[in-house]
C-alpha positions as CSV (number, residue, x, y, z in Angstrom):
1,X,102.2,120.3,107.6
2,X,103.0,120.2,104.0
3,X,102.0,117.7,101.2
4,X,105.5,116.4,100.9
5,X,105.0,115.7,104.5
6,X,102.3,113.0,103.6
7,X,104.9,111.1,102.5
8,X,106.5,110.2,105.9
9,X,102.9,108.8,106.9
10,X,103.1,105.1,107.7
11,X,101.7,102.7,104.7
12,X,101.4,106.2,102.5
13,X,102.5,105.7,99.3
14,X,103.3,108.9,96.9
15,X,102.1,108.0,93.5
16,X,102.7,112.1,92.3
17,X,104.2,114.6,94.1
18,X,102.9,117.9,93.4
19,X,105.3,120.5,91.9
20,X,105.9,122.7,95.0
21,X,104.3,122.0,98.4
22,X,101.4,123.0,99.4
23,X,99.9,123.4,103.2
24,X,97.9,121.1,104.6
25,X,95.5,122.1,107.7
26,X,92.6,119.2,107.7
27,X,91.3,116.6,106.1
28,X,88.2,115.9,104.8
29,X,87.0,112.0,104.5
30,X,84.4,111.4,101.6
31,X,83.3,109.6,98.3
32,X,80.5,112.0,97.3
33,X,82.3,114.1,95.1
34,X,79.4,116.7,95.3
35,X,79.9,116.8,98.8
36,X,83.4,117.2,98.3
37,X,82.5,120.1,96.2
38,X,80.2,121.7,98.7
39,X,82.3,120.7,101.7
40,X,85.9,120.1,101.4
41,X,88.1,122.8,103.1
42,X,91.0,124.5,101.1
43,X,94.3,123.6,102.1
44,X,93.2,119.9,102.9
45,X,93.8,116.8,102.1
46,X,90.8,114.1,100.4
47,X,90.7,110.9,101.7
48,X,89.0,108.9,99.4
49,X,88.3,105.7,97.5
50,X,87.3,107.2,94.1
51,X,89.9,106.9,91.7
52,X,89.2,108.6,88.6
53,X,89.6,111.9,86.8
54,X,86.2,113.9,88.2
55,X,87.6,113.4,91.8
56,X,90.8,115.2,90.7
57,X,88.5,117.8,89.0
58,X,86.6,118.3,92.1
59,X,89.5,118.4,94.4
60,X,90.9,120.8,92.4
61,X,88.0,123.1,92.3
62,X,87.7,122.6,96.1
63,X,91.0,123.9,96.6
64,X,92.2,120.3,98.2
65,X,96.0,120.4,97.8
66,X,96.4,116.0,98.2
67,X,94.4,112.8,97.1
68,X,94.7,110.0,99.8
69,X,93.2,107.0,97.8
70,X,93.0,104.0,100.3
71,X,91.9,100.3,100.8
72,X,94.8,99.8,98.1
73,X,92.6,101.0,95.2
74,X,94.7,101.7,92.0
75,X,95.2,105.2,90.3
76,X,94.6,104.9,86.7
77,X,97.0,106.9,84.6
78,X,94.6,109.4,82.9
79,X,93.5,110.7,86.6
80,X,97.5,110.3,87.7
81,X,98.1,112.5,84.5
82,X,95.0,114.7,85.5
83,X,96.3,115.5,89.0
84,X,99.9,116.1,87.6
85,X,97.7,119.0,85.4
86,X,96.2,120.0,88.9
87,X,99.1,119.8,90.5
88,X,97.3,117.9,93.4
89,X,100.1,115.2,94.9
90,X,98.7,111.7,95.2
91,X,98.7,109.0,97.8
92,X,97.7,105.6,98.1
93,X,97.4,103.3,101.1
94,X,95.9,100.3,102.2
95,X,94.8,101.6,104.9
96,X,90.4,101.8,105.2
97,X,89.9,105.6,105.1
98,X,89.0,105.1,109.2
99,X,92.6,104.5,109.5
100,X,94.2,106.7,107.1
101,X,92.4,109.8,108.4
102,X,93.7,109.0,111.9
103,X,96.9,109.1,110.4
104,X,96.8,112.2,108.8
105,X,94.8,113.6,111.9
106,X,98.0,112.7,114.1
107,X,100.3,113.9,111.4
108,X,98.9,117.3,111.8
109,X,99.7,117.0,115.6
110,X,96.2,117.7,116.8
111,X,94.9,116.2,119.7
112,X,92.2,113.8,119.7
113,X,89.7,116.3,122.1
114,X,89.9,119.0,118.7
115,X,87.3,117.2,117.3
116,X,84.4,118.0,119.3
117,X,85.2,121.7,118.0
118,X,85.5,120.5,114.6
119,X,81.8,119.5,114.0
């Protein structure tokens, strides 16, 4: 799966698209931006409800290719204009982040039974 792929998620909104696709392989559910830091995967997508300018520079040092900013939170411009920098692509849904990591889960095409080897 790509980032542009994110797009086709029900109730996904793209707010930025990043300049060329990049691969996503996971996602990774927090709002702890040091435990973003210290855990995020590269190649995955951040599902989050912080909406600002130091979760753009974490996911960015993380190696996160997407933002997935849920429960219909707003994206102020200067971390919009951050993540364009980044080129991270940005999402928003209503969606809790519950909901919206199922959907990326079953974007990805895994099933449900992977997750007992995820831990």
């Amino acid at each position: 799966m790509n980032t542009t792929d994110l797009k086709s998620i029900e109730g996904f909104e793209e707010l930025l698209a990043a300049p060329e696709p990049g691969t996503i392989r996971t996602a990774y559910c927090s709002d702890l931006l040091s435990d973003v830091m210290g855990h995020a995967p590269a190649d995955s997508v951040l599902v989050t409800v912080q909406a600002h300018k130091n979760t753009v520079a974490v996911a960015n040092l993380a190696g996160v290719r997407a933002l997935v900013l849920c429960n219909g939170r707003a994206f102020p411009d200067d971390a919009l204009e951050a993540a364009r920098r980044a080129e991270l692509a940005v999402f928003a849904t209503a969606d809790s982040q519950f909901i919206a990591s199922c959907r990326i889960y079953e974007a990805l095409g895994r099933p449900l039974s992977d997750l007992a080897a995820a831990r």
